[in-house]
N, C-alpha and C positions, 0 to 999 in steps of 0.2 A: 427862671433859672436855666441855664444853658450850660450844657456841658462841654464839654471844650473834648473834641477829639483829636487822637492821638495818630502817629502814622504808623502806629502797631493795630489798628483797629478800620484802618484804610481797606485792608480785600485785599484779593490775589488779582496780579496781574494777570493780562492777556496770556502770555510768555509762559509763566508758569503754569498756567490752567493748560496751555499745547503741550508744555513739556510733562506736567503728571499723567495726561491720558493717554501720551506717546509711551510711557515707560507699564502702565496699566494695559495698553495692546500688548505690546515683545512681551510680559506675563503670562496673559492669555493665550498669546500664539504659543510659547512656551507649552503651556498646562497642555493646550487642543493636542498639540504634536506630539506629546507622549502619548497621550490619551490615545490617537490613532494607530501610533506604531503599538500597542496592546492589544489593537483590536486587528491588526493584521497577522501579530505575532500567535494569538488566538486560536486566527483563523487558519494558520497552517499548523499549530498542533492539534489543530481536531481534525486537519486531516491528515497527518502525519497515522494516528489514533486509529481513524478509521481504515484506512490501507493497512496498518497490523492487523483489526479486526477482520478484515476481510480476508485477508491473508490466510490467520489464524482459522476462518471457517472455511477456507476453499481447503488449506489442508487437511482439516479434519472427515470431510466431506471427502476427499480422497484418498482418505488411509479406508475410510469405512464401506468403498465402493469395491462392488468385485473387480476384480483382476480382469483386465482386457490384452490377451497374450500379442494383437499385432492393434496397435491403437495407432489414431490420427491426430495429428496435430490440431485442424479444425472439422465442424461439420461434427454429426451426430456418430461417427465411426470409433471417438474416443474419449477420453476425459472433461474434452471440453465442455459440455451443459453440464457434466456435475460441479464441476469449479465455480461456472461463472451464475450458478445457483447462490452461490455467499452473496454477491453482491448484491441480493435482497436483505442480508443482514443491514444495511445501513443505508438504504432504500436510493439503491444508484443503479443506471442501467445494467445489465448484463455484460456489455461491450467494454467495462470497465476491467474483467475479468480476463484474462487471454492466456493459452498455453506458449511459449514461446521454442520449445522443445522437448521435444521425447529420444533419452538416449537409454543404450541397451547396454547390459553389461558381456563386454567380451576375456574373459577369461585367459585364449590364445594368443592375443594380440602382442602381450610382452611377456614378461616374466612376470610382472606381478598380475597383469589384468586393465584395463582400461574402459572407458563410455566411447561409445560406437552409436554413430548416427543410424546403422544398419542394422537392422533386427536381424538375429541369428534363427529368425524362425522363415520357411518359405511359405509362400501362401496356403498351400495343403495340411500346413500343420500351424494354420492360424486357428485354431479350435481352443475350445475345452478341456480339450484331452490330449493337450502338448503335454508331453514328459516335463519330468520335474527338473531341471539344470540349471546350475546356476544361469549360463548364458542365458537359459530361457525363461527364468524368473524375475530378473533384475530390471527396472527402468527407472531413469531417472527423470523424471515430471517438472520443469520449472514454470512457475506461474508465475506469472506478472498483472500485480495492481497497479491504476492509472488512475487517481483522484480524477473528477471532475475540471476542477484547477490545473492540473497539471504534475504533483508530485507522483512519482513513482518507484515501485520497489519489486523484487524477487525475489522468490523463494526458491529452492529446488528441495524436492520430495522423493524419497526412495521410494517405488511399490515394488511390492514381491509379491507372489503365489506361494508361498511356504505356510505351510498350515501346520500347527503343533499335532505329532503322530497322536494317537490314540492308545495307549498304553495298557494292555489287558491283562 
């Protein structure tokens, strides 16, 4: 007995087998290419993350450091290793960390007051034991974070010498 086949029962042509695998790639390329732009999109809010964090511990590290009345920009003279100390928090070099300026507060400058690249203190009253003034209390600290990669961000950080009186 012999069955008689049908040309519903014939297969897929050539044609069609190129044309389903063709339309089964552009899918896959589809899926891949999301799937990558996620893992890029990822990779810069973690480091987006980490540059707040580091941020976040170079400021804190900087409110909590004594007062340096005539500080440097780089070199052991001023703020900079306690800053660029965070950047252990999220296990990046140091060089990651940077002061980008130290300004002073000037008081006389206007009427209300302004930031002064020039410290109102002269070198013989770069001590410990500078009087208390506003000019000679105030500076303003801006840190700059530099992912690895390349994104970057700033802060600027008030520090003062003002110490709450002691009230007897």
């Amino acid at each position: 007995m012999r069955t008689r086949t049908t040309a519903r029962d014939s297969g897929s042509s050539l044609v069609e087998t190129v044309i389903a695998v063709s339309l089964m790639g552009l899918v896959v390329a589809g899926v891949l290419g999301a799937m990558w732009s996620s893992v890029r999109l990822s990779r810069f809010s973690d480091d987006q993350a980490k540059v707040e964090a580091v941020l976040g511990s170079a400021a804190d590290r900087l409110a909590n450091y004594a007062y340096i009345p005539c500080p440097t920009i780089s070199g052991n003279g001023g703020y900079l290793p306690i800053v660029q100390a965070a950047a252990g928090t999220v296990d990046w070099p140091s060089s990651t960390v940077t002061l980008t300026s130290v300004r002073f507060w000037s008081p006389t400058s206007t009427s209300t007051g302004t930031w002064s690249t020039t410290n109102g203190l002269t070198n013989g009253e770069c001590n410990e034991a500078a009087s208390l003034t506003t000019a000679r209390t105030l500076q303003l600290v801006t840190i700059e974070v530099t992912s690895p990669s390349g994104y970057r961000k700033t802060l600027e950080v008030v520090k003062n010498n003002v110490f709450p009186r002691i009230i007897s």
